[in-house]
C-alpha positions as CSV (number, residue, x, y, z in Angstrom):
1,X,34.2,-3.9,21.8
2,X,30.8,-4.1,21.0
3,X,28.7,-2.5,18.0
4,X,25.3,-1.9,17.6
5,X,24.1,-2.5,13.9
6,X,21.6,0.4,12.3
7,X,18.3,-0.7,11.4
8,X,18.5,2.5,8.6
9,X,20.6,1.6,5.7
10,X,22.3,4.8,3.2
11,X,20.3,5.1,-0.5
12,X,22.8,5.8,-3.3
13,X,19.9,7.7,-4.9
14,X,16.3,8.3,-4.6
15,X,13.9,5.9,-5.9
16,X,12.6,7.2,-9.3
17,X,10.5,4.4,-11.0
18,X,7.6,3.6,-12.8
19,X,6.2,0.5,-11.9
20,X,2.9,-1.8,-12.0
21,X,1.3,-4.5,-10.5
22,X,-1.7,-6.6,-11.1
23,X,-4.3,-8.9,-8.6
24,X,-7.2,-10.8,-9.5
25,X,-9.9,-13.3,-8.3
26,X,-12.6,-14.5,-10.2
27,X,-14.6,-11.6,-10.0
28,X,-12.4,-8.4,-9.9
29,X,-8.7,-7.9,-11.8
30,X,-7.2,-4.9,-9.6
31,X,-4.3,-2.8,-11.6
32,X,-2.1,-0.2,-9.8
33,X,0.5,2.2,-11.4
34,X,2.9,4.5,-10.2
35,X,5.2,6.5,-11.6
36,X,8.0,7.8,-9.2
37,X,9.9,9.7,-12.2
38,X,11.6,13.4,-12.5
39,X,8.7,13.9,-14.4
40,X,6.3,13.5,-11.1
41,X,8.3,15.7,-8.4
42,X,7.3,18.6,-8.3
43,X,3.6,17.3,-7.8
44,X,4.5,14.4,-5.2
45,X,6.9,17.4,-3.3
46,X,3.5,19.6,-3.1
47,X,1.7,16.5,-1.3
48,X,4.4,15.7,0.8
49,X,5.5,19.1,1.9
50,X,2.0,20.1,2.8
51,X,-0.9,17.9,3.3
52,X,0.8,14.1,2.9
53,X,-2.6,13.2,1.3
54,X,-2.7,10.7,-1.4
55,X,-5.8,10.2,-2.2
56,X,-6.7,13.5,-3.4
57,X,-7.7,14.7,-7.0
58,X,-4.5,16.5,-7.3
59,X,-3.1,12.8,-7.2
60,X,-2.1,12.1,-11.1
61,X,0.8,9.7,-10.1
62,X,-0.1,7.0,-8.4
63,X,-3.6,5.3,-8.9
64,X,-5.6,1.7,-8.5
65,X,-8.4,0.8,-11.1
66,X,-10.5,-2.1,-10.2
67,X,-12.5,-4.0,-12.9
68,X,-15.4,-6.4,-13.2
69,X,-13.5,-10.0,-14.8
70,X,-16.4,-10.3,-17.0
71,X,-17.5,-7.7,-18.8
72,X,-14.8,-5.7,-18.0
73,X,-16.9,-2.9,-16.1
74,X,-14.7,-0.7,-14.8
75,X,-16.0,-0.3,-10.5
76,X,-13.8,2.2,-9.7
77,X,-10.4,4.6,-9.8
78,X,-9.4,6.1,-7.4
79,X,-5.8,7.8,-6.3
80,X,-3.2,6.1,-3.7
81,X,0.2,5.8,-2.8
82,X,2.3,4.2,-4.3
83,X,2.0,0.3,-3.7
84,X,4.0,-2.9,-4.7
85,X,1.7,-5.1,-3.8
86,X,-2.3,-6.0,-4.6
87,X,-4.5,-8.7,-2.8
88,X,-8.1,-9.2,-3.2
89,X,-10.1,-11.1,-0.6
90,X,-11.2,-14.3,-2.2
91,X,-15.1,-13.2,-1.6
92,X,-14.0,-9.8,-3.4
93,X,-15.1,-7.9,-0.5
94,X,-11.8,-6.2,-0.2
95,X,-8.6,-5.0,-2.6
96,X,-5.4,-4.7,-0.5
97,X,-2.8,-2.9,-1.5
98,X,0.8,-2.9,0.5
99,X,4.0,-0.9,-0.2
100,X,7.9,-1.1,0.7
101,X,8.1,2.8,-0.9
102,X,9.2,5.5,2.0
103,X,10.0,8.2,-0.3
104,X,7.4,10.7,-0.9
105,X,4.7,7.7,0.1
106,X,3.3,8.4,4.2
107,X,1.3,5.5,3.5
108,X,2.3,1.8,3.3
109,X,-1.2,-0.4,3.5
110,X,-4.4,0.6,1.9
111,X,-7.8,-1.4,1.9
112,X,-10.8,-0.3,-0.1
113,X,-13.9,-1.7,-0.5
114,X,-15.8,-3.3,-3.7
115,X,-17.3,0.2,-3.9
116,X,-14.1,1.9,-4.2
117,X,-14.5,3.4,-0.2
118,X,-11.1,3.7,1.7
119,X,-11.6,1.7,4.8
120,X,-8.2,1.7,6.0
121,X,-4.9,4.0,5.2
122,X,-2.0,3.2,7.5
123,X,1.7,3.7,7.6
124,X,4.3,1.5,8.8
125,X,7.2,4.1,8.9
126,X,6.5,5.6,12.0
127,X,7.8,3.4,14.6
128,X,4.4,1.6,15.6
129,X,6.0,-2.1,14.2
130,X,8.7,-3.6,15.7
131,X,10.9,-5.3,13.5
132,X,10.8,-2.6,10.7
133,X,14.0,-1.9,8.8
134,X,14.3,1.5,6.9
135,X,16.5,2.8,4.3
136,X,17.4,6.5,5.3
137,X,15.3,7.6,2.4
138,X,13.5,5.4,-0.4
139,X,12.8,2.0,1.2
140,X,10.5,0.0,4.7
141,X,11.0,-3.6,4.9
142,X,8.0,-4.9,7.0
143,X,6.4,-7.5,5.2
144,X,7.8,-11.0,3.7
145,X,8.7,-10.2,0.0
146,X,8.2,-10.9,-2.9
147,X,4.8,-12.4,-1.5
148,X,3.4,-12.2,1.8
149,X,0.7,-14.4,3.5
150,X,-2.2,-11.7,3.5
151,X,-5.9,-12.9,5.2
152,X,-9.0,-10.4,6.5
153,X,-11.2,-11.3,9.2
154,X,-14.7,-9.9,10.0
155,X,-16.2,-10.0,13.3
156,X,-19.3,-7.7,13.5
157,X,-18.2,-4.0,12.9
158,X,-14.7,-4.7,12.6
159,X,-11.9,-6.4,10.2
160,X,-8.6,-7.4,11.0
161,X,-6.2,-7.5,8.1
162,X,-3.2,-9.9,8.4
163,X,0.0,-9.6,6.7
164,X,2.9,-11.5,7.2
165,X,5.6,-9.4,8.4
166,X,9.0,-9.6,6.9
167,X,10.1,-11.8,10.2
168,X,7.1,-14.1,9.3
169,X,4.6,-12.7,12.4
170,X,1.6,-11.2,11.1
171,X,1.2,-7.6,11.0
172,X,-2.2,-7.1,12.1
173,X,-4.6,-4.1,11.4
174,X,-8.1,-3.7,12.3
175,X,-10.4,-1.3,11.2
176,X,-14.1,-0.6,10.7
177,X,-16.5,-2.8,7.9
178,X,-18.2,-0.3,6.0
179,X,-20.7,-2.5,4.3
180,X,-22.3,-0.6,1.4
């Protein structure tokens, strides 16, 4: 007898932490933090249950500031999801930011300009990738943890953001460069 194995695996409980993480070049030092806590439901269950958008004002739990290396200028702040991991392109053209979290998070890859404009918001729970494992609730394994091979490319209007999946193929997403 055959058996087919799942590709969604059972949570024991819902993922409930705060957590941080850093990137930097030699221009820009990129910070993100999220806090997943009791004390951050009832504001992440209003997003989710209506709009599913992050990166409103109404966001006060999940956030990326993104800082001049050397004078400390703060460029901008702006609300996300919540991410577990940063990049920044090595000409500082582009802060990455990529995320495992399913629960209360509809979006898994973010880029944003040096200005602090969103030029890409994309999930990765829907089905689109194959090779995607879920956990029923909290968790989607697409990209090669802890660390993934992460490269943008610009040809004329356009930018294709590589990551390396968690099978080692790139996951590739292209979207528009909105040069400020």
């Amino acid at each position: 007898m055959m058996s087919l194995a799942s590709l969604a695996q059972a949570d024991r409980v819902g993922y409930s932490s705060i957590f941080d993480c850093k990137a930097e070049n030699e221009l820009l030092y990129a910070e993100h933090h999220h806090d997943w806590s009791e004390a951050t439901s009832a504001a992440r269950w209003e997003m989710i249950s209506t709009t599913k958008n992050v990166f409103t004002s109404n966001n006060s739990y999940a956030g990326l500031v993104v800082r001049n290396k050397r004078d400390h200028a703060q460029l901008f702040r702006v609300p996300t999801p919540a991410l577990t991991h940063l990049w920044i392109s090595d000409d500082s053209r582009f802060i990455v930011g990529i995320s495992n979290i399913k629960l209360d998070n509809p979006i898994q890859v973010v880029v944003f300009n040096m200005k602090g404009t969103l030029v890409l918001a994309k999930s990765v729970a829907d089905g689109d990738f194959p090779g995607v494992s879920e956990s029923v609730s909290n968790w989607v394994h697409w990209y090669k943890e802890p660390q993934p091979r992460i490269s943008i490319e610009t040809k004329g209007d356009f930018s294709s953001l590589h990551i390396e999946g968690n099978s080692g193929v790139d996951r590739v997403f292209t979207f528009k460069d909105i040069r400020e």
